[in-house]
C-alpha positions as CSV (number, residue, x, y, z in Angstrom):
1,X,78.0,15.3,109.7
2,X,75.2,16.9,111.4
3,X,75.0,17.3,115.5
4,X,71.7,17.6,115.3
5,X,69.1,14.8,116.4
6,X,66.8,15.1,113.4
7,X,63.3,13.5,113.1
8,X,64.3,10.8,111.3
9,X,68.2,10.7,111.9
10,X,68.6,8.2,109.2
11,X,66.7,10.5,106.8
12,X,69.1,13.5,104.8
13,X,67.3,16.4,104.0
14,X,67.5,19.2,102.3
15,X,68.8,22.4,103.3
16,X,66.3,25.4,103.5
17,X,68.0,28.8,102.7
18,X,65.2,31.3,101.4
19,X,61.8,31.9,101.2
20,X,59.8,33.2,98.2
21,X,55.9,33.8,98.8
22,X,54.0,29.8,98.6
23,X,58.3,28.5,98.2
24,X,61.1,27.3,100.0
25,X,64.1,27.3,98.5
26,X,67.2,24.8,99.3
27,X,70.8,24.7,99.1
28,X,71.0,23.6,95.4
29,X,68.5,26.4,94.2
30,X,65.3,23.9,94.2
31,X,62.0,25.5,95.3
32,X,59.4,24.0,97.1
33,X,55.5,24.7,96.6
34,X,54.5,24.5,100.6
35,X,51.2,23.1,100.0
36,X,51.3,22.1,103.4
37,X,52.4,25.3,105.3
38,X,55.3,23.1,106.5
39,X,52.9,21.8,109.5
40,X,49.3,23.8,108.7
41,X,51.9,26.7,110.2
42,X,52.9,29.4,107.2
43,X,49.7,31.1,106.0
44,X,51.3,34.4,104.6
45,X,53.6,32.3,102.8
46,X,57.6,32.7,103.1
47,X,59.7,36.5,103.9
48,X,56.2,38.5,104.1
49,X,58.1,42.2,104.4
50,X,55.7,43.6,106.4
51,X,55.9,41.1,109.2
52,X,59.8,40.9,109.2
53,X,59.4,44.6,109.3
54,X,57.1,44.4,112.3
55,X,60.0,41.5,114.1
56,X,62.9,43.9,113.4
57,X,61.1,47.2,114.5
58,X,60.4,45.3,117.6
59,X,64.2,43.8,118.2
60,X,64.9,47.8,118.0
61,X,62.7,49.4,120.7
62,X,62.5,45.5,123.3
63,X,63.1,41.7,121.9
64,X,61.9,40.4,125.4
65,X,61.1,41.3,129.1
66,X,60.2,38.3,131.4
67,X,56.3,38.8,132.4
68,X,57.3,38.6,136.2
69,X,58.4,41.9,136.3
70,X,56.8,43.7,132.9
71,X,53.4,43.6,130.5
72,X,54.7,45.2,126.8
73,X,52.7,47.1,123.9
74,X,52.6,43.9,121.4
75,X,51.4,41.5,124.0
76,X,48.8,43.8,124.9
77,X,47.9,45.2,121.1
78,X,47.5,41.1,120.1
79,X,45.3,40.3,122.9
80,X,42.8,42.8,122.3
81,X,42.5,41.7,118.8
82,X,42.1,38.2,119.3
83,X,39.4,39.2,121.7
84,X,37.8,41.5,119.7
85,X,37.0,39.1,117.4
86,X,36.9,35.6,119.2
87,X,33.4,33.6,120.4
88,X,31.5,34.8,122.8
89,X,32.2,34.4,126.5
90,X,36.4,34.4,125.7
91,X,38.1,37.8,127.7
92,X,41.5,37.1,128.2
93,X,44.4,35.2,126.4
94,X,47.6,33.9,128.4
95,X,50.5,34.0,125.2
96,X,52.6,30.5,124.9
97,X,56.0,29.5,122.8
98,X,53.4,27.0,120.7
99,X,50.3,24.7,120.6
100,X,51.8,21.6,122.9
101,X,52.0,24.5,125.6
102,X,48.8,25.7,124.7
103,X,47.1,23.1,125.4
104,X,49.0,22.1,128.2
105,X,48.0,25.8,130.1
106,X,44.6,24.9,129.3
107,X,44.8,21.8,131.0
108,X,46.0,23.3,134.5
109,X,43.7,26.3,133.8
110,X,40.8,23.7,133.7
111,X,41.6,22.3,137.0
112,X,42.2,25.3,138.5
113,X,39.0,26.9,138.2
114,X,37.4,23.8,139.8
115,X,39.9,23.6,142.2
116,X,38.8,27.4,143.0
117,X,35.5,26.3,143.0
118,X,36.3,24.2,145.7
119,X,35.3,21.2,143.2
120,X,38.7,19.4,143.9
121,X,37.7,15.9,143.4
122,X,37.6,16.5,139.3
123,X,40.3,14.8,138.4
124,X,39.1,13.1,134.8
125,X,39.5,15.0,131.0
126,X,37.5,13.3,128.4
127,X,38.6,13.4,124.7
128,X,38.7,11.5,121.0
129,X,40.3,8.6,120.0
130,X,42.7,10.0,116.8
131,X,43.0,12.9,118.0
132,X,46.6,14.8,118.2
133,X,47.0,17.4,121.1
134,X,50.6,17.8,121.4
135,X,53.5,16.4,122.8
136,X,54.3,17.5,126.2
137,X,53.2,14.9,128.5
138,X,50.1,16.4,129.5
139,X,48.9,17.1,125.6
140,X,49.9,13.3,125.0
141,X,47.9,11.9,127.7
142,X,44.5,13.4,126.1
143,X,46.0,12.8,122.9
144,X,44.0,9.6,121.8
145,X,46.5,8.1,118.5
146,X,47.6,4.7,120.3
147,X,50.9,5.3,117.9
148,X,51.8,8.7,119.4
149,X,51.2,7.2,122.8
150,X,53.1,4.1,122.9
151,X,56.1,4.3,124.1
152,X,55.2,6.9,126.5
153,X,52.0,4.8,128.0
154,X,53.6,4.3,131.4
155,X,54.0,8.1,132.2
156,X,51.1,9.5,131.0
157,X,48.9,10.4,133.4
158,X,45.1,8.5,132.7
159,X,42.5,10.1,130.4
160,X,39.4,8.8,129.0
161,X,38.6,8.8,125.3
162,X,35.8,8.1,122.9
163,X,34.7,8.1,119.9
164,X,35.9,10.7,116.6
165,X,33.3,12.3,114.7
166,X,34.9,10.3,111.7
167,X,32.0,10.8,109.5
168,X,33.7,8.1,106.2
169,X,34.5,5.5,108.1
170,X,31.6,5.3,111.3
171,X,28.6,6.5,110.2
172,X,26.2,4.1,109.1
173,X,24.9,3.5,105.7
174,X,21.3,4.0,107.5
175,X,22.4,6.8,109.6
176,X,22.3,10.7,108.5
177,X,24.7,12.8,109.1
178,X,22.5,14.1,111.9
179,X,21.6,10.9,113.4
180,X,25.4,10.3,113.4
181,X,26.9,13.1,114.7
182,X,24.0,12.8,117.8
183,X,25.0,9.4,118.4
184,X,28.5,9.9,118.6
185,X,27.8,13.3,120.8
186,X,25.9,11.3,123.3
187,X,29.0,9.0,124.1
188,X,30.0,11.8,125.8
189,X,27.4,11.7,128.2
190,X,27.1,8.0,128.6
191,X,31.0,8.4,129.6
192,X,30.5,11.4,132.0
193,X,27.5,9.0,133.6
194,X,29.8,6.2,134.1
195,X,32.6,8.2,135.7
196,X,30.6,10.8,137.4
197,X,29.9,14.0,136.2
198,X,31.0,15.3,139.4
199,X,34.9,13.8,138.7
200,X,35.4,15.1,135.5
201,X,36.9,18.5,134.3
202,X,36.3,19.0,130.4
203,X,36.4,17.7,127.3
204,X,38.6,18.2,124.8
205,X,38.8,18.4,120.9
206,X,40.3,19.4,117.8
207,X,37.5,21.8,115.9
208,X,38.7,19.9,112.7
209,X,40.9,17.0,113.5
210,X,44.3,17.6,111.8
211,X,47.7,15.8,112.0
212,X,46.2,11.9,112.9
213,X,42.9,12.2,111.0
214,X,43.8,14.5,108.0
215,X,41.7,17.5,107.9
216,X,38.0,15.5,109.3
217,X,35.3,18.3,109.9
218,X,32.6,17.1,112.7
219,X,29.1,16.6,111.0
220,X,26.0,19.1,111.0
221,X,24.7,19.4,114.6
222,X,27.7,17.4,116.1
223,X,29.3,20.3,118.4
224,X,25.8,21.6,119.2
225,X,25.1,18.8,120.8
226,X,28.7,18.3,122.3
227,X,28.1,22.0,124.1
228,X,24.4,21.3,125.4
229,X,26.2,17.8,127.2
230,X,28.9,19.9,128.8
231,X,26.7,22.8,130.1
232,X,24.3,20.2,131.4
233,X,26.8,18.0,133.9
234,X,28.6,21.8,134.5
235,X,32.1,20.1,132.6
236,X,34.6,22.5,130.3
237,X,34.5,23.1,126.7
238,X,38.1,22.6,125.9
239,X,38.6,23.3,121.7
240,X,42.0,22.8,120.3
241,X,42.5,25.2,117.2
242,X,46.1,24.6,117.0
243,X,46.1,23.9,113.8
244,X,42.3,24.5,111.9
245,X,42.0,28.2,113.9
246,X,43.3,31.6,112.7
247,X,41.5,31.6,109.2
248,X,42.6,28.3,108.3
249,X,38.8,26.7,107.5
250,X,37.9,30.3,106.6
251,X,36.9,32.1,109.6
252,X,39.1,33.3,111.9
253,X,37.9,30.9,114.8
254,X,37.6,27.4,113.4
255,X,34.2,27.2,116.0
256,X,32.4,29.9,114.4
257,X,30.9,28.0,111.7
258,X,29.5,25.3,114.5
259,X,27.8,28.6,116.3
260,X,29.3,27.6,119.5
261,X,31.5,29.1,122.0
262,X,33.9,27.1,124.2
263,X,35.2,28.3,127.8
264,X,39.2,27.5,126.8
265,X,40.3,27.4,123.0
266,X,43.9,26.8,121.7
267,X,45.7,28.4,118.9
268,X,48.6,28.6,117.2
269,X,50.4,27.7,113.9
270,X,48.3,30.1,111.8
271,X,48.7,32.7,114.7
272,X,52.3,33.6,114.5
273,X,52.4,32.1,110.4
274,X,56.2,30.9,111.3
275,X,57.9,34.2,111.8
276,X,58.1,33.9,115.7
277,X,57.6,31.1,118.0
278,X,54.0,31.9,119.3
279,X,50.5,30.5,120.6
280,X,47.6,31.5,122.9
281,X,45.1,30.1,125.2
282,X,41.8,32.0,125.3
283,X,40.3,32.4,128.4
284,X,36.2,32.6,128.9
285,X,35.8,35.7,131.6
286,X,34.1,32.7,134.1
287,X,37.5,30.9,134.2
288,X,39.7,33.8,135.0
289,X,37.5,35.6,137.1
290,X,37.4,32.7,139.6
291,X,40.7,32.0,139.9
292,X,41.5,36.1,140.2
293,X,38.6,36.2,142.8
294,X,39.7,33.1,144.7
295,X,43.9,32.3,144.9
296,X,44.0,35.3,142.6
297,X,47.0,34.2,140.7
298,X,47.3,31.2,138.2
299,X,49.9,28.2,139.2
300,X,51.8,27.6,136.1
301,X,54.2,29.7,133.5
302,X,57.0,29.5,131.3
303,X,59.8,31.8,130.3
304,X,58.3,32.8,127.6
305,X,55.0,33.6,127.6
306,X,53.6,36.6,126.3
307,X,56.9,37.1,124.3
308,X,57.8,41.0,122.9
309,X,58.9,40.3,119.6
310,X,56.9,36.6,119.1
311,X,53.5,39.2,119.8
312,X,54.5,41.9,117.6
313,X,55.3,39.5,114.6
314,X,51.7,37.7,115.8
315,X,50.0,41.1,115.5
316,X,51.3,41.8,112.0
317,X,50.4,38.2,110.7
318,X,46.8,38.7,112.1
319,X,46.3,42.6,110.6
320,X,47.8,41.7,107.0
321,X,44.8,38.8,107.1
322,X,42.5,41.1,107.8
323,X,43.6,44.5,105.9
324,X,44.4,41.9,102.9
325,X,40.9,40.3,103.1
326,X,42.6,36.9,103.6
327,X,40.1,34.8,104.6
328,X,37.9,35.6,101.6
329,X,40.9,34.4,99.7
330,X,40.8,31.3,102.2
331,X,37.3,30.3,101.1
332,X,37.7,31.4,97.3
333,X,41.4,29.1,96.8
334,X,39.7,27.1,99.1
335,X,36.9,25.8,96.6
336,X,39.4,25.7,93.9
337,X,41.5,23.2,96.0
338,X,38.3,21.1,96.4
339,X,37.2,21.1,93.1
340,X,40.6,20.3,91.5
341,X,41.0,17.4,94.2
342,X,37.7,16.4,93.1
343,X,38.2,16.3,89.1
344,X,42.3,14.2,89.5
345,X,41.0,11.9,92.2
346,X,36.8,12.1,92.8
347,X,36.9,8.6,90.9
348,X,40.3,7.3,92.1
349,X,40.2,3.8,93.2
350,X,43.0,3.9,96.2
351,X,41.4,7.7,96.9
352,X,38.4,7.0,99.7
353,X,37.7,10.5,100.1
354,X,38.4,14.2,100.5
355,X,37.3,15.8,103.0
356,X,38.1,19.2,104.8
357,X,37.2,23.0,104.9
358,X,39.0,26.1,103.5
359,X,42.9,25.9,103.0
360,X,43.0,22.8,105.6
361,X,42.1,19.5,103.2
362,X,42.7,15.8,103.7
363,X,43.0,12.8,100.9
364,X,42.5,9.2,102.6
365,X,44.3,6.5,100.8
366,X,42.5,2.8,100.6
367,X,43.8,-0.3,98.8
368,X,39.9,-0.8,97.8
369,X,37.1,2.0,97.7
370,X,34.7,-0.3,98.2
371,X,35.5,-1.6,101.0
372,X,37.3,1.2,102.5
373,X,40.5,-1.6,103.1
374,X,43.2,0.5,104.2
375,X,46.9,-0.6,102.5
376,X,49.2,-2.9,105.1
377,X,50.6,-0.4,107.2
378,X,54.4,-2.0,107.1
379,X,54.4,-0.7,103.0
380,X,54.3,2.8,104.9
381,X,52.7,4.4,102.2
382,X,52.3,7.5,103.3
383,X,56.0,7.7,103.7
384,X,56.5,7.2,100.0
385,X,54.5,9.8,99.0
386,X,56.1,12.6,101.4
387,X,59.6,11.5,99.8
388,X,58.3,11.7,95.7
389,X,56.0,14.7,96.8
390,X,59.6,16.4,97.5
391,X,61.4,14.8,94.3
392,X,58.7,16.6,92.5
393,X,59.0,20.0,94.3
394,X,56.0,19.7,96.5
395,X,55.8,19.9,100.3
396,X,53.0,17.7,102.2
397,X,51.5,16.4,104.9
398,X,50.8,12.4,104.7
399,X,50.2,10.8,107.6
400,X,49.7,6.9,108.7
401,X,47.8,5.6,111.5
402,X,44.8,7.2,110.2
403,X,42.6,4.6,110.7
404,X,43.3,3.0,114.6
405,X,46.9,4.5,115.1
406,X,48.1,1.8,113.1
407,X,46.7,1.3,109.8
408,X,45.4,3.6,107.4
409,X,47.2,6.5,105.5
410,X,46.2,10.0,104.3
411,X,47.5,13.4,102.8
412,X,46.9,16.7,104.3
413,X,47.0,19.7,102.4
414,X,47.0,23.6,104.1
415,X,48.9,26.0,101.8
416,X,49.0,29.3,102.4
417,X,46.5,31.8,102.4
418,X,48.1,34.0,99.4
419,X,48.5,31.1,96.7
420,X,47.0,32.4,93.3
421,X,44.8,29.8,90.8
422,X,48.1,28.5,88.9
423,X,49.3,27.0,91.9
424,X,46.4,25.5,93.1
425,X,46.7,23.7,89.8
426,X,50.5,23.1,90.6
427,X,49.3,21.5,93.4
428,X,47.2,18.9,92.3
429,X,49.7,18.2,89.4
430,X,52.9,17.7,91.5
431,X,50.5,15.7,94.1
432,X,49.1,13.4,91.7
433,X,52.1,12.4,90.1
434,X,53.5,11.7,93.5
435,X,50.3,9.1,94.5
436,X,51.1,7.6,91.0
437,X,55.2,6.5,91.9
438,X,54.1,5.9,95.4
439,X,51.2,3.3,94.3
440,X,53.4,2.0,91.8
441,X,56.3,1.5,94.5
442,X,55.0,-0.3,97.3
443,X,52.7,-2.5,94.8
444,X,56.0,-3.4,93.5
445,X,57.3,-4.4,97.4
């Protein structure tokens, strides 16, 4: 009997033992196809050598020195590459254990440059309904999936949301996608006009919306917008790349194909790959140059941060993308994904549509196409497919609550970056048959 407080206690799982490349292998020899990177997490795949190298070389020379006392050579080595290459405006990085953390620092960095502005009546952040930020209390209070929230309601400190850029189901038939995405951009300044723009600190969004929506790029013109509304009432940019940054939509920064720059951005899954506990807050050179020039040090910090051996793993993961051309890969498997989705399930009738970008896509599930009619949210749907999705030897990412935090059910897909055109293939194949037992199952409830 296990002493662990699983997940799902009532649920037994399978034992993981070994890694091969895109597959985990259990106990009983069964392998996997991770089609899902467990959580959008493993992009290199399972036991990449050269990064376990990089982890062990490091556990020789220093696994950790608390950042009290020491900086060390990985730290510093991954935060001049990540800033090398990130948006404009972004200068420093502050190195967390994960994304609930990250987002969480850039929270308290938010309200610490305005408190160092002397601007200490913002109080307010601002960000989506369905959106998924983490799950330390601060994450879950911008977090805006009633689900997620319920239970916790009554600590969570108060936050304002509005509307998703959820293109399939809120845009009108009359609207274009530009029309849309401007309308839905300008609730953010209706919002910041009826609490005062002079109360609020930032808003805050996922690039792509992952784990609640299922992989939902905003539309043409959307975060253009979004960026012009924040510099205008002098609010903070807040992106949360947790889980589309670090190649996973096919550039390294998620934002880079919206040709904007925020002033704090998250990372983290795709960052460390799995091999270490890892993720980052980038800084823009405004925000930590006025809290350096004012209190001069930043109120918050974990054990943690800025980990020896979590950086040097980081750094590894980050140069094989690059030496290996990864994100080319990224956009090339990327297509293949989409097409293949497109030929099983372009003219499914409980398949509402397929959406995403790169190696991060989503599948929404509907009881009727036409009406968009999500399936009753008690069959759970999205459970059943998770379960015959690993009878079949296929791990993904279905998710319900897609709709209002309630209703609604989707699948997420976000393999790794080195699967070859056979699996892609694989993928669809295992998936497919896995939507057909799970249809059949709750039809027969």
């Amino acid at each position: 009997m296990t002493r662990i407080l699983h997940r799902d206690p009532k649920q037994t799982l399978p034992t993981a033992v070994a890694g091969s490349g895109p597959y985990i292998i259990d106990a009983e020899g069964k392998r996997y196809l991770d089609a899902s990177g467990g959580a959008a997490v493993s992009c290199l795949g399972h036991s990449y050598k050269p990064v376990v190298e990089a982890i062990k070389a490091q556990l020789d020379r220093l696994p950790y020195a608390h950042t009290g006392f020491f900086t060390n050579e990985p730290s510093e080595a991954l935060a001049e590459h990540l800033i090398d290459r990130a948006p404009e405006g972004l200068e420093k990085v502050y190195f967390l254990s994960g994304g609930s953390e990250a987002n969480e620092t850039a929270l308290k960095l938010a309200r610490q440059y305005f408190h160092e502005k002397g601007e200490t009546q913002r109080r307010w952040f601002i960000s989506r309904r369905q959106s998924y930020h983490g799950n330390t209390l601060g994450a879950l209070s911008i977090g805006g999936n009633p689900g997620r929230r319920a239970v916790y309601e009554p600590i969570l400190m108060p936050a304002h949301h509005i509307a998703p850029c959820y293109a399939y189901r809120e845009r009108q038939d009359t609207e274009s996608e530009e029309a849309y995405g401007l309308r839905v951009a300008n609730e953010l300044e209706a919002m910041l006009q009826q609490l005062g723009p002079d109360t609020v600190i930032g808003f805050v969004a996922e690039t792509v919306v992952g784990a609640t929506l299922g992989a939902v790029p905003a539309v043409p013109g959307y975060f253009k917008r979004v960026r012009e509304i924040c510099d205008q009432y002098g609010i903070l940019l807040i992106l949360d790349e947790v889980m589309s940054g670090m190649g996973r939509t096919g550039t390294l920064f998620a934002c880079d194909q919206e040709s904007i720059a925020p002033d704090l951005l998250t990372c983290a899954k795709g960052l460390g790959a799995g091999y270490q506990p890892i993720g980052a807050c980038l800084i823009s050179g405004k925000i930590h140059d006025t809290i350096v020039g004012g209190s001069g040090a930043f109120q918050h910090g974990f054990t943690y941060i800025g980990h020896a051996t979590a950086c040097a793993g980081a750094l590894a993961v980050q140069q094989t993308i690059e030496r290996e051309s990864l994100l080319d890969q990224v956009g090339k498997r990327g297509g293949e994904l989409t097409a293949a989705l497109i030929e099983r399930f372009g003219k499914h009738p409980n398949i509402g549509d397929i959406r995403g970008r790169g190696l991060f896509l989503g599948l929404e599930l509907v009881e009727d196409r036409a009406s968009k009619q999500p399936f009753d949210p008690a069959l759970k749907l999205h459970a059943h497919i998770k379960h015959n999705a690993m009878q079949e030897g296929l791990m993904c990412y279905p998710g319900g609550g897609t709709v209002d935090g309630r209703a609604g059910d989707h699948v997420l897909l976000a393999p790794p970056y080195i699967i070859e055109e056979e699996q892609v293939a694989e993928i669809v194949d295992k998936l497919g048959r896995a939507i057909e037992r799970s249809l059949t199952e709750v039809r027969a409830t």
